[in-house]
N, C-alpha and C positions, 0 to 999 in steps of 0.2 A: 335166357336171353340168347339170341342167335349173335354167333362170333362173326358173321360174314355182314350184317349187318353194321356190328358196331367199329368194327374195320372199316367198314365204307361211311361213315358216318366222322368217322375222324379225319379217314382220307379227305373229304367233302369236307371239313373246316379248314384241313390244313391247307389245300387248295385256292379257298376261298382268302386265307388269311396271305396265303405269296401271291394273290390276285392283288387283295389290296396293298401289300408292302410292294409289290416290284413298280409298278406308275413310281411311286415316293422316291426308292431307291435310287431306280433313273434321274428324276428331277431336281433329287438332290446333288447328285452327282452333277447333274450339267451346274448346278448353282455354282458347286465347288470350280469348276472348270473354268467358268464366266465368269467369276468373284478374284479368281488367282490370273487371269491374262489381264480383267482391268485394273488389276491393285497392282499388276506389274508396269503397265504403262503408267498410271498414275505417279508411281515412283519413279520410273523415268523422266516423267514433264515437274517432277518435284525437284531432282535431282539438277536438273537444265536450268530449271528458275534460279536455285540457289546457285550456281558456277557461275549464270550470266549474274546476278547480285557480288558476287567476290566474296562470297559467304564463307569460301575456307582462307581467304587473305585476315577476313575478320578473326575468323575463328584462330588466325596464327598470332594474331596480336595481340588475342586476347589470352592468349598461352595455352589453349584448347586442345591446341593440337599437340604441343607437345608433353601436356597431362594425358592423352591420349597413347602419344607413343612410347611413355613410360610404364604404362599401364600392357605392352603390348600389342595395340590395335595399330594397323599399320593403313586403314583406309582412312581418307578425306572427311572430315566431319559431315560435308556436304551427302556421300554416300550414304553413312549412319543417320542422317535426318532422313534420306530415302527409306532405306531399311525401315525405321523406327513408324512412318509412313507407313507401310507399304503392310507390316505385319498390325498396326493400328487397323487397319481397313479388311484386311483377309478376314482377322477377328470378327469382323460383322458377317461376313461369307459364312464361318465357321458356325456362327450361331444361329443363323438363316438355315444353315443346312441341316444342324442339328431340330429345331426348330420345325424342318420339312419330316422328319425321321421321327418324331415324337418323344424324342431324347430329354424329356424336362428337365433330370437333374443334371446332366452334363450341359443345358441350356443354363442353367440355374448358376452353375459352378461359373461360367465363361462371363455369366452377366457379373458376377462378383467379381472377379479378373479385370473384367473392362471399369469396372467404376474406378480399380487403381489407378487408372493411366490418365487419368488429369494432373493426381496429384505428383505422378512422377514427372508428368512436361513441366509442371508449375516448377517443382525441386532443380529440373534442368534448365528452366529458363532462368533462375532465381541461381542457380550455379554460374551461368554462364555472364549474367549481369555482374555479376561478384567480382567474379575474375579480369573481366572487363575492366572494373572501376575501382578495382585493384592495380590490374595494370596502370591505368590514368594514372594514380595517386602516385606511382612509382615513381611516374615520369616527370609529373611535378614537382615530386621532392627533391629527387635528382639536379632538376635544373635549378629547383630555388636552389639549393645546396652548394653549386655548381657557381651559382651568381654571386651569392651572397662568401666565397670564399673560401667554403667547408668544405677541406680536398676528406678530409676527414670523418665521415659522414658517419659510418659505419662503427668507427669508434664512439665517437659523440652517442650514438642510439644506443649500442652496446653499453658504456657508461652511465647515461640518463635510464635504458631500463634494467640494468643489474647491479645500481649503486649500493642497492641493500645487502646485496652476496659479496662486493670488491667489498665494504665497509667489516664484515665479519671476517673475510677472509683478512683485513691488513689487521684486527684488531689482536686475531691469533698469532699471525706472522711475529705483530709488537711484543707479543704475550711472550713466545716463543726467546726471542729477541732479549728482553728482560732476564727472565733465564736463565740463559748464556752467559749472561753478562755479570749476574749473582756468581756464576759457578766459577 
């Protein structure tokens, strides 16, 4: 077998094979490029909608925010719904471009990823109604409590839900008590 031929013969697929990967390479790349400025504006007209709705006034009243600022995060729930936007949508960029690149199993991997992210809006919206109508129920206890008399409110629920633990704790106290009173 002649070494000059089979040199030139690899050379002539390698060739042929960065003929056809660099068109993709290019293409995928503009995707990425085009996929990341429109997922950035998106998230900024996402971000505008939610501020003119008063979406982080809601999100203050429903104590969002400040489960938030306890956790460390110190941006506007409003912004995180951007974000959370913003990187929802690149993900499809991301698997478009994989996708353009031939990449099945890293396509494969990202389509598993994505199918999560229902279930976490659902977990988030399902959190955030919670706390919501949590807050509400506060505020109605408070005021019935509030009307009806009960400066004492806090005791009263303490008492009603740990009469089982006051009842063993006075039963030893009594025990105790007894006792004392032998000796």
């Amino acid at each position: 077998m002649n070494p000059i031929v089979t040199v030139t013969g690899f050379w002539d697929a390698f060739v042929t094979k960065i003929a056809v990967f660099l068109p993709n390479l290019f293409f995928s790349i503009a995707i990425l490029l085009l996929g990341w400025v429109i997922c950035n504006v998106i998230k900024r007209v996402v971000v505008r909608i939610l501020k003119l709705c008063q979406f982080d006034a809601l999100a203050e009243r429903a104590g969002i925010k400040q489960i938030l600022e306890r956790g460390g995060i110190r941006q506007a729930p409003s912004d995180i719904i951007g974000l959370l936007t913003f990187w929802f949508l690149f993900l499809i960029a991301i698997v478009t471009t994989l996708e353009t690149l031939n990449l099945s199993g890293a396509t494969d991997t990202l389509h598993t990823i994505y199918l999560y992210i229902p279930k976490i809006v659902a977990a988030l919206v399902t959190l955030i109604l919670g706390l919501y109508f949590a807050n509400f129920l506060e505020t109605v206890t408070r005021t019935s409590c509030a009307n009806a008399g009960l400066h004492a409110a806090l005791a009263l629920a303490f008492g009603l839900g740990g009469r089982e633990v006051a009842a063993r704790y006075l039963e030893r106290w009594l025990e105790q008590k007894k006792i004392e009173k032998i000796e």
